[in-house]
C-alpha positions as CSV (number, residue, x, y, z in Angstrom):
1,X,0.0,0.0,0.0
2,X,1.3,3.4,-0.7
3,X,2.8,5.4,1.8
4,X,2.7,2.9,4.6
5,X,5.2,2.5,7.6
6,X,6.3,-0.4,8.9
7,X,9.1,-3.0,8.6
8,X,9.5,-6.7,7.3
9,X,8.5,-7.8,10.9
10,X,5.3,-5.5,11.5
11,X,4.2,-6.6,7.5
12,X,4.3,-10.4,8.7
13,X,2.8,-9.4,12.3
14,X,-0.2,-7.7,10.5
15,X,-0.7,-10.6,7.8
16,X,-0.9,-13.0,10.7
17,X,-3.4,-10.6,12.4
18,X,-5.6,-10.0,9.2
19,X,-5.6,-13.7,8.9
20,X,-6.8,-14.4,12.9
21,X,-9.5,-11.4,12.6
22,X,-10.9,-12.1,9.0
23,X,-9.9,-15.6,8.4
24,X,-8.1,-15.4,5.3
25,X,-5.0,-13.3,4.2
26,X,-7.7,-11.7,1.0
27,X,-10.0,-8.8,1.8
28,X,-13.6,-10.6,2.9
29,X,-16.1,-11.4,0.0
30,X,-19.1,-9.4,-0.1
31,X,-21.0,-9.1,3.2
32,X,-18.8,-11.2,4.7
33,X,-19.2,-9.7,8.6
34,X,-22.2,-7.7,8.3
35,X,-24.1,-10.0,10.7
36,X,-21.2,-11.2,12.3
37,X,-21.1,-10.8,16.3
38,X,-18.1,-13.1,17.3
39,X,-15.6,-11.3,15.0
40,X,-12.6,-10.0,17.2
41,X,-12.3,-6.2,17.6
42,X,-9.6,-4.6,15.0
43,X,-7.8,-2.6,17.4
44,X,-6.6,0.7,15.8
45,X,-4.3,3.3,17.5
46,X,-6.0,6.4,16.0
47,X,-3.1,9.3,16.0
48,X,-3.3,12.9,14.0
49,X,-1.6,16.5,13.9
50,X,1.5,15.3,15.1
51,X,3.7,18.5,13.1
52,X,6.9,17.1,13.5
53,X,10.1,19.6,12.2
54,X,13.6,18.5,11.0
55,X,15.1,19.5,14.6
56,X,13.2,18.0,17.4
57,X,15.1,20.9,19.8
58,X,14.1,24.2,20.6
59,X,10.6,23.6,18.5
60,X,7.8,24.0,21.0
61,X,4.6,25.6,20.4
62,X,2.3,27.2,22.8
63,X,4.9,25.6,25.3
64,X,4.3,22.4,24.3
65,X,7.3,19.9,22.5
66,X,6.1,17.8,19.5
67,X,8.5,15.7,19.1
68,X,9.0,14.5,22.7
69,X,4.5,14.2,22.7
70,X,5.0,11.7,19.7
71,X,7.6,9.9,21.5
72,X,5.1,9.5,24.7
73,X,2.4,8.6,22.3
74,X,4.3,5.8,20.5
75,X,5.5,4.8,23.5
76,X,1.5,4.6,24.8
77,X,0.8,2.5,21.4
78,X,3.6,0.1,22.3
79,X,1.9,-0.8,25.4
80,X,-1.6,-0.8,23.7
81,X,-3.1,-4.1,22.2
82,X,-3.2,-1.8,18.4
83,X,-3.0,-4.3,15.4
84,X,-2.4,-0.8,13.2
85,X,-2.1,2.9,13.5
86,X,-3.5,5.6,11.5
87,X,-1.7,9.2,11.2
88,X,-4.3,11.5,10.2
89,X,-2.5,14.2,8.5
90,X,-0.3,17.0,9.2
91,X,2.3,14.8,10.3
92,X,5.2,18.1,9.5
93,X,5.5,20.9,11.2
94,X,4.7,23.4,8.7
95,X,5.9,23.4,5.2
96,X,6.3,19.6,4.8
97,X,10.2,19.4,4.4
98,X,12.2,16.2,3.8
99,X,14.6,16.6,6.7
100,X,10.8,17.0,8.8
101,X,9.9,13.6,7.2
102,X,13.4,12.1,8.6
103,X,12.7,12.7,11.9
104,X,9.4,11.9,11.7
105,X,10.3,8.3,10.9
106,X,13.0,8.0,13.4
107,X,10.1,8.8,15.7
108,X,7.9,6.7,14.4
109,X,10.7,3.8,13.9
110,X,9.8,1.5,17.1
111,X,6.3,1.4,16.1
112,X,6.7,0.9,12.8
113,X,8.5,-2.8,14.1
114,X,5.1,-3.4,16.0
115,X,2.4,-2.4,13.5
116,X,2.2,-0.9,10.3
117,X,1.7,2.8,10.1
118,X,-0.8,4.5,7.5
119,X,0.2,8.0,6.5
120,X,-2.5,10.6,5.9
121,X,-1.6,14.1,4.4
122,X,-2.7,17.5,5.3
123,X,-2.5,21.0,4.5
124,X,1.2,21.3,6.0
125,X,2.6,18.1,4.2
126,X,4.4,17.9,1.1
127,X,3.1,14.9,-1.1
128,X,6.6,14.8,-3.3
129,X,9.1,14.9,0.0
130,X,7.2,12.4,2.1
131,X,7.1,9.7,-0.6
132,X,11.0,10.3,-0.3
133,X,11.3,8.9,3.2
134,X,8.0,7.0,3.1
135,X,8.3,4.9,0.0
136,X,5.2,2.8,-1.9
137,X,5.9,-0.5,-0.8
138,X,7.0,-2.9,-3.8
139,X,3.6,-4.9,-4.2
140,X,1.3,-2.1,-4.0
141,X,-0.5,-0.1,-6.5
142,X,-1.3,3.8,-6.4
143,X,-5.2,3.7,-6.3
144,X,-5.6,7.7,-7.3
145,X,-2.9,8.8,-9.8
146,X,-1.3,11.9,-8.0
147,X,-3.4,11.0,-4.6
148,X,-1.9,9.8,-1.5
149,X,-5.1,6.9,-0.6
150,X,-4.6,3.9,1.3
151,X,-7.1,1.1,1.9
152,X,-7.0,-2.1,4.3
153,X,-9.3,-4.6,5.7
154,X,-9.2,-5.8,9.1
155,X,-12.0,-7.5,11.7
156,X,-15.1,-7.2,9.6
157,X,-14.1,-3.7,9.1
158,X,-13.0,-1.7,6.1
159,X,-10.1,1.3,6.7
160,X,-9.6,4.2,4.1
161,X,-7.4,6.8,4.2
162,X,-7.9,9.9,2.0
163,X,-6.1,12.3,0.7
164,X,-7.3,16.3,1.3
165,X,-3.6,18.2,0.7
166,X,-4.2,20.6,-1.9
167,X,-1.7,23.3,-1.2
168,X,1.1,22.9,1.0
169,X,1.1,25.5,4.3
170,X,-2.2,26.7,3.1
171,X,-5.3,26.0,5.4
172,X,-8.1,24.8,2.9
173,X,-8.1,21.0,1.4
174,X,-10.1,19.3,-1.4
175,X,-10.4,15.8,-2.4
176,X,-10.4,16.7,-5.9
177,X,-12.4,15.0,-9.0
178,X,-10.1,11.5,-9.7
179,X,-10.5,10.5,-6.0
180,X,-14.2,11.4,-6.0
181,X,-14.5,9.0,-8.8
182,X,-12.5,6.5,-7.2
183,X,-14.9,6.6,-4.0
184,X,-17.9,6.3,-6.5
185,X,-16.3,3.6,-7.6
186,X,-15.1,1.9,-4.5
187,X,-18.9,2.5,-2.7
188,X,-20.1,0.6,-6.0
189,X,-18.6,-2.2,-5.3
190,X,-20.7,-5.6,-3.3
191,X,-19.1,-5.7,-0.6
192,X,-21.5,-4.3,2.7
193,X,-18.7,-5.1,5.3
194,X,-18.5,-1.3,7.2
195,X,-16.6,1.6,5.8
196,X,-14.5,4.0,8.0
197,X,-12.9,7.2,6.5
198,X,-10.1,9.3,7.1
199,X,-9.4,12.4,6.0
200,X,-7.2,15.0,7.7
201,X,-9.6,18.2,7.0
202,X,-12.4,19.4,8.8
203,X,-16.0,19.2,6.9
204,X,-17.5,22.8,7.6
205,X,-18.7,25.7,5.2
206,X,-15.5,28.0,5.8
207,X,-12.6,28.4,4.1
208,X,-9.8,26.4,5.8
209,X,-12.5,23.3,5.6
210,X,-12.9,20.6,2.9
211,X,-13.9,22.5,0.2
212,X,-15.5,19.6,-2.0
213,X,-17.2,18.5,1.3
214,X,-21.1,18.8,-0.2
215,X,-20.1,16.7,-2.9
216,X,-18.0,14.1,-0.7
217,X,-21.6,13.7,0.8
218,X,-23.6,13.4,-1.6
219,X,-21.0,10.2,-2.7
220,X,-21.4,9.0,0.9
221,X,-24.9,9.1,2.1
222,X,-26.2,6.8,-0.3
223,X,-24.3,4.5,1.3
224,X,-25.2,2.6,4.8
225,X,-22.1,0.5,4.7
226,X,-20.6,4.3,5.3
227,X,-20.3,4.3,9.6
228,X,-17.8,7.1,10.1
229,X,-15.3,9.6,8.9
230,X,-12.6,11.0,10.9
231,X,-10.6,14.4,10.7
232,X,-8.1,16.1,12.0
233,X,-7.0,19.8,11.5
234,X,-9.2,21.5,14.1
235,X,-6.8,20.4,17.1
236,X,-9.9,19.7,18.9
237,X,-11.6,16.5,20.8
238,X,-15.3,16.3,19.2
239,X,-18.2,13.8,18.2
240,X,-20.4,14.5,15.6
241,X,-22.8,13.0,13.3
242,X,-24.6,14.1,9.5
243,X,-27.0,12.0,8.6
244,X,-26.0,8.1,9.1
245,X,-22.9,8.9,9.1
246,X,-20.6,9.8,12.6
247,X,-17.7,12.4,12.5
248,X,-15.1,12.3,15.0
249,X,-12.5,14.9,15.6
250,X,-9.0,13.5,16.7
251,X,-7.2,15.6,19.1
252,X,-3.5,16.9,18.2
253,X,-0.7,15.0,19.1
254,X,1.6,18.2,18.4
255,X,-0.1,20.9,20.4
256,X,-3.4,22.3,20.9
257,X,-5.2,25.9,19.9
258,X,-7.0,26.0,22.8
259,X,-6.4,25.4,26.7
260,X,-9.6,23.3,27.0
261,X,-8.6,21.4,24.4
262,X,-6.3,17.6,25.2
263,X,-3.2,16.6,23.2
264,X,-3.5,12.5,22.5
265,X,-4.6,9.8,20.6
266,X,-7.8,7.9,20.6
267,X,-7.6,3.9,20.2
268,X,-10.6,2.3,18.8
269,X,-12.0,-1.2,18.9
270,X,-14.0,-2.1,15.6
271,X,-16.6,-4.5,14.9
272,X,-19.4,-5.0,12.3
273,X,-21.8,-3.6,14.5
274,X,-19.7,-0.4,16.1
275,X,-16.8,0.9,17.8
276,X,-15.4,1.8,21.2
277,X,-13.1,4.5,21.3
278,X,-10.6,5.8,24.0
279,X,-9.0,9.2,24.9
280,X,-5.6,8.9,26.0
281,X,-4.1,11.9,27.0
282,X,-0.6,13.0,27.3
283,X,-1.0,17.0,27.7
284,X,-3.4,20.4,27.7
285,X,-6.8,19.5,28.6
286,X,-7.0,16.2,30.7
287,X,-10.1,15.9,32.1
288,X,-11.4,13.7,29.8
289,X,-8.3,11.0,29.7
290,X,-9.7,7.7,29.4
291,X,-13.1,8.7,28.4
292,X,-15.1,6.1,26.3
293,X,-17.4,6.6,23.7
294,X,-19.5,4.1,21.8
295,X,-20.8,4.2,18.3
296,X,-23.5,1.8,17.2
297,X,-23.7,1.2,13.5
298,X,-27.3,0.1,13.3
């Protein structure tokens, strides 16, 4: 898959897993775990806004460090039952330099030897300097020509991550008319199992948003199979829902806008029938650390 972390040993680790959670190494045939109670959780470390820069020193932000609240994060993962990770976006600190991407991965390196890592982008990535350091593995296929998307099964559950960068260091993102197409496409297809989104912008009317988001859901609400998209960008903690379909906001990992706001990650057990998700905190706003919230999918 495009764009994904992880090493030789995480790659096997996650076969076996897909294997134990769907029962076979291919993606499920159509419908496979739509009525299916006893499938195992797919345990997902759910991670965003982590801004890291080329120099981890001297680089704080609103007093806060975010390199050294990555580190306590992955370190939190480690310990966590995860069978992946998701990085929703903005994972550089600004401008989405190479030397950024480096250290990123030296961060991200011990959990990459756990779990595989998918990539998002955002608005402060660069697409051609993070495919330098974070290179399409050899037996995957770009599924949107010029578009960062990645797409995995696990537990009954379908993961995609989309791609919303459409100017680097510039607040607005789009999707853009291929990957629209390739949705239609991919919401076409037979398969019923649930389908989680994640794409790093918010989906408001202004003008830092997603700026295709009307037409993003007018491809999605047709849809059941369509349980949830998640966004970063906003730096904030927040459940949401349009229509069928839930939005969750994951909190930053870098730093926060906002006092009342936490720095974290979310883990999230997925089933058929929902998920259970889990604030971990590591910084601003803890009163809510540990705080679950259910989702049913019915």
């Amino acid at each position: 898959m495009p764009g994904i972390f992880d090493t030789p040993v995480s790659r096997r680790n996650f076969l076996a897993t897909s294997a134990a959670l769907t029962g076979s190494l291919l993606l499920p045939k159509a419908g496979a775990f739509a009525d299916d109670k006893s499938a195992e959780p797919a345990r997902i470390a759910l991670l965003s806004d982590t801004h890291i820069p080329a120099t981890v020193e001297n680089n704080g932000y609103r007093g806060f460090v975010p390199a050294d609240n990555l580190q306590e994060v992955v370190k939190q993962v480690l310990e966590s039952p995860a069978h992946a990770a998701i990085l929703n976006g903005d994972a550089a600190r600004l401008e989405g330099f190479r030397d950024d991407y480096v250290t990123l991965k030296k961060l991200l390196q011990p959990l990459a030897e756990k779990l595989p890592i998918h990539i998002g982008l955002g608005n402060h990535d660069d697409r051609g300097n993070f495919f330098k350091e974070f290179s399409q593995q050899p037996d995957s296929k770009e599924l949107v020509q010029g578009k960062h998307v990645s797409l995995f099964s696990l537990g009954g559950t379908r993961f995609v991550v989309l791609d919303s960068l459409l100017y680097v260091n510039k607040v607005a993102g789009l999707l853009g008319k291929s990957q629209r197409d390739w949705l239609e496409k991919f919401l076409g297809d037979d398969d019923q199992s649930p389908v989680v989104f994640f794409v790093h912008h918010t989906l408001g009317d202004n003008d830092g948003d997603l700026l295709d988001v009307d037409r993003l859901f007018k491809l999605l609400a047709p849809h059941k199979k369509v349980k949830a998209i998640f966004v970063g960008h906003a730096h904030i903690y927040q459940f949401d829902k349009r229509e069928h379909i839930h939005l969750i906001n994951l909190p930053a990992i870098g730093y926060n806008f906002s006092d009342a706001q936490p720095i974290g990650w979310m883990s999230g057990a997925f089933t058929p029938q929902g998920a259970e998700l889990t604030l971990h905190t590591i910084g601003g706003n803890k009163d809510k650390d540990g705080e679950v919230t259910k989702l049913d999918w019915a």
